[in-house]
C-alpha positions as CSV (number, residue, x, y, z in Angstrom):
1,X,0.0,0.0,0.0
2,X,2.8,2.4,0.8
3,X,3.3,2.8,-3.1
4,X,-0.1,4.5,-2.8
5,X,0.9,6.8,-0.4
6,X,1.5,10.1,-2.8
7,X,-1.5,9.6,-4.5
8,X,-3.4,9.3,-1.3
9,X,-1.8,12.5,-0.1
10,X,-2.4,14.3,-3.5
11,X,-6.2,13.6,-3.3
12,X,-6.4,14.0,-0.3
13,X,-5.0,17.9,0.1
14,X,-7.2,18.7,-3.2
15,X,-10.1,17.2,-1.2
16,X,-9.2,19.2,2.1
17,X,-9.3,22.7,0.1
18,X,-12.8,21.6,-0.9
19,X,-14.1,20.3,2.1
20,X,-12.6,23.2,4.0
21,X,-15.6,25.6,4.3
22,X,-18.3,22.9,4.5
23,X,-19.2,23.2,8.7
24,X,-18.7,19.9,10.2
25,X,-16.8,18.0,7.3
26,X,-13.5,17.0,8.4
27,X,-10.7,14.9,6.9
28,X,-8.5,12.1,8.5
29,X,-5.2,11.0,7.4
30,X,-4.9,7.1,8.2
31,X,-1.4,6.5,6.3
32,X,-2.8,3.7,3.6
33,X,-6.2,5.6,3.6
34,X,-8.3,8.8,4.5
35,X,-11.6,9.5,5.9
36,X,-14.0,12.2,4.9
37,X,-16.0,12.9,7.9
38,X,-19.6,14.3,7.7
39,X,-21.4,13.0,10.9
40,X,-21.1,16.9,11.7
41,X,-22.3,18.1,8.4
42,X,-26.0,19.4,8.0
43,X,-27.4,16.6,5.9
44,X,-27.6,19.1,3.1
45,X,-24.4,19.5,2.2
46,X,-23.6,15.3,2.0
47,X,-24.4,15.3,-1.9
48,X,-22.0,18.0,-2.2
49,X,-19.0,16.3,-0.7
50,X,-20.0,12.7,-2.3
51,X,-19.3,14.7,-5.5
52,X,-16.0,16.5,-4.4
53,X,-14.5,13.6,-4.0
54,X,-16.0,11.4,-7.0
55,X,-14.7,14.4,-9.2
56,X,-11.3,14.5,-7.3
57,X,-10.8,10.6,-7.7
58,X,-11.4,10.7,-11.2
59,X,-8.0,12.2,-11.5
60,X,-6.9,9.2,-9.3
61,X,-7.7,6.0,-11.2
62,X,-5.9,4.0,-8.5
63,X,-7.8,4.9,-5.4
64,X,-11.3,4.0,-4.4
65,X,-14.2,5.4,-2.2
66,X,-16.0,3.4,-0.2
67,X,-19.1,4.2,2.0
68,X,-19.2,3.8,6.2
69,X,-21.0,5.2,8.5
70,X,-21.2,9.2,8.0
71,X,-17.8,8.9,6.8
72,X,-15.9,8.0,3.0
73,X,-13.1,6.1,3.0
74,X,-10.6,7.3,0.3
75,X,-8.0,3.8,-0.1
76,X,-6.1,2.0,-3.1
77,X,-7.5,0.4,-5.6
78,X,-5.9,-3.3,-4.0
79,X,-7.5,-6.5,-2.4
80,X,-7.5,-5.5,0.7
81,X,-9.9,-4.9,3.8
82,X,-10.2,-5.0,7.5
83,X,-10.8,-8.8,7.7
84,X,-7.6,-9.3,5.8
85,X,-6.1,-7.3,8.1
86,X,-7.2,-9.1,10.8
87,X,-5.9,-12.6,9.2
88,X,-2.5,-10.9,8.9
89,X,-2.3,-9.3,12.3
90,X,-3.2,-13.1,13.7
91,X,-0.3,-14.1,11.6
92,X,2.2,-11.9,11.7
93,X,2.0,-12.4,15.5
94,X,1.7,-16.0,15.3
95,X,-1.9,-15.8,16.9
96,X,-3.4,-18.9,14.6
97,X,-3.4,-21.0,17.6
98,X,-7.3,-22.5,18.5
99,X,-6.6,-21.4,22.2
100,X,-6.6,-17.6,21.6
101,X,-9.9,-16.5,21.0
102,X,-9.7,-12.9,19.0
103,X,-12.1,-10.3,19.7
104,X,-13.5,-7.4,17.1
105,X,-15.4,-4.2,17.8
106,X,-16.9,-2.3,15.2
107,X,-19.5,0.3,14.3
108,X,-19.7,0.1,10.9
109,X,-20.4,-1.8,7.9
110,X,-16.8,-1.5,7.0
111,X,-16.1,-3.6,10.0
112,X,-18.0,-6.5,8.1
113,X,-15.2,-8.0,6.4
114,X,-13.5,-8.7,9.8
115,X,-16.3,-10.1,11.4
116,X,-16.7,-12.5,8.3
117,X,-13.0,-13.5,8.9
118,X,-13.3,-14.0,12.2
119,X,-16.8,-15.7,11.9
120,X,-16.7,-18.8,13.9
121,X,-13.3,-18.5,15.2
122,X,-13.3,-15.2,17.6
123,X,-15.6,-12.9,19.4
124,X,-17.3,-10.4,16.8
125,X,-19.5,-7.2,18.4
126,X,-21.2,-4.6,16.5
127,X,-21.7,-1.3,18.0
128,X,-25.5,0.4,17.2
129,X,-28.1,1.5,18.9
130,X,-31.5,-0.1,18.7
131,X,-32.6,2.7,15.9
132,X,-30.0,2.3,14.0
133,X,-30.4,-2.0,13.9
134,X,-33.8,-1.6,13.1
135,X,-33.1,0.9,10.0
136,X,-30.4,-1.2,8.6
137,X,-31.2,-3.4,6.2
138,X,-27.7,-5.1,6.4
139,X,-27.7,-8.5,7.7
140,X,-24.0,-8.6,10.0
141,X,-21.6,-11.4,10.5
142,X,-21.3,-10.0,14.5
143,X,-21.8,-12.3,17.2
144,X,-23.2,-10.1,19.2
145,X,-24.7,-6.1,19.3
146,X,-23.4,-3.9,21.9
147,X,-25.8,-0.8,21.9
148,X,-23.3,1.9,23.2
149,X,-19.5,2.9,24.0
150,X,-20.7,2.2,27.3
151,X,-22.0,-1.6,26.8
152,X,-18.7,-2.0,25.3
153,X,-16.8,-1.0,28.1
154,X,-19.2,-3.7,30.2
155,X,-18.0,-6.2,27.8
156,X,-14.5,-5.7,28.1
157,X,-14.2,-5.0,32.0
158,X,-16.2,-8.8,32.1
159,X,-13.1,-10.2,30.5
160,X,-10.7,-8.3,33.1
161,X,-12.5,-9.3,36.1
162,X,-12.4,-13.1,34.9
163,X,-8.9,-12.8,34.5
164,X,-8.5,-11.5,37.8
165,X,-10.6,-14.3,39.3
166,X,-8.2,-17.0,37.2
């Protein structure tokens, strides 16, 4: 991905200029990718950054949008995704072994792909509200639904105080 990188950058200044004077929108540099935030944004002025960067990308035939939630992710045009990134975490760190028992968080759709990886072989939790799993009409690979940053950190303080009691 790191041959990607001046591309990313390119489109992603051109996009920041654009962006700049819409209230709310914001722009995240995550190395091999960026994030066009608009959870902020007055819903009116969505449309208008959807085409900033479609226009902007057209000048990038290498890099790709895709969709989350309230946010665009700007990455390379490669065969790549968050449950590969899981597989090659577990890997690289020689984590493959059926006693270690991985565990995924995520609140958005892009989080899918990890949750498929890990389907069957670690803990998978997908952050929404109630609202927001009733809208959806995504069905999710998640073991479980966690309704809150809050629920989450009930899940994860279950796993310290077990430790604890080991």
């Amino acid at each position: 991905a790191s041959d990607f990188i001046p591309s990313l950058q390119e489109a992603m200044k051109v996009i920041v200029e654009l962006i700049q004077d819409i209230p709310g929108a914001s722009v995240e540099d995550n190395r091999v990718c960026f994030s066009v935030h608009y959870r902020l944004c007055d819903e009116k002025h969505v449309p208008l950054i959807s085409q900033h960067i479609e226009n902007v990308l057209e000048g990038f035939p290498n890099l790709k949008r895709t969709a989350g939630k309230c946010v665009y992710e700007i990455r390379p045009k490669i065969d790549w995704n968050k449950g590969k990134a899981v597989a090659w975490v577990l890997n690289a760190l020689e984590l493959n072994e059926n006693e270690i028992i991985p565990v995924y968080i995520g609140d958005d759709k892009t989080d899918e792909d990890a949750f498929q990886a890990l389907d069957g072989r670690g803990i998978c939790c997908l952050v929404a509200t109630d609202e927001e799993a009733e809208n959806s009409q995504d069905t999710t690979y998640a073991d479980l639904r966690l309704r809150n940053p809050e629920e989450v950190h009930m899940f994860l303080e279950s796993f310290r105080r077990r430790e604890r009691l080991s």
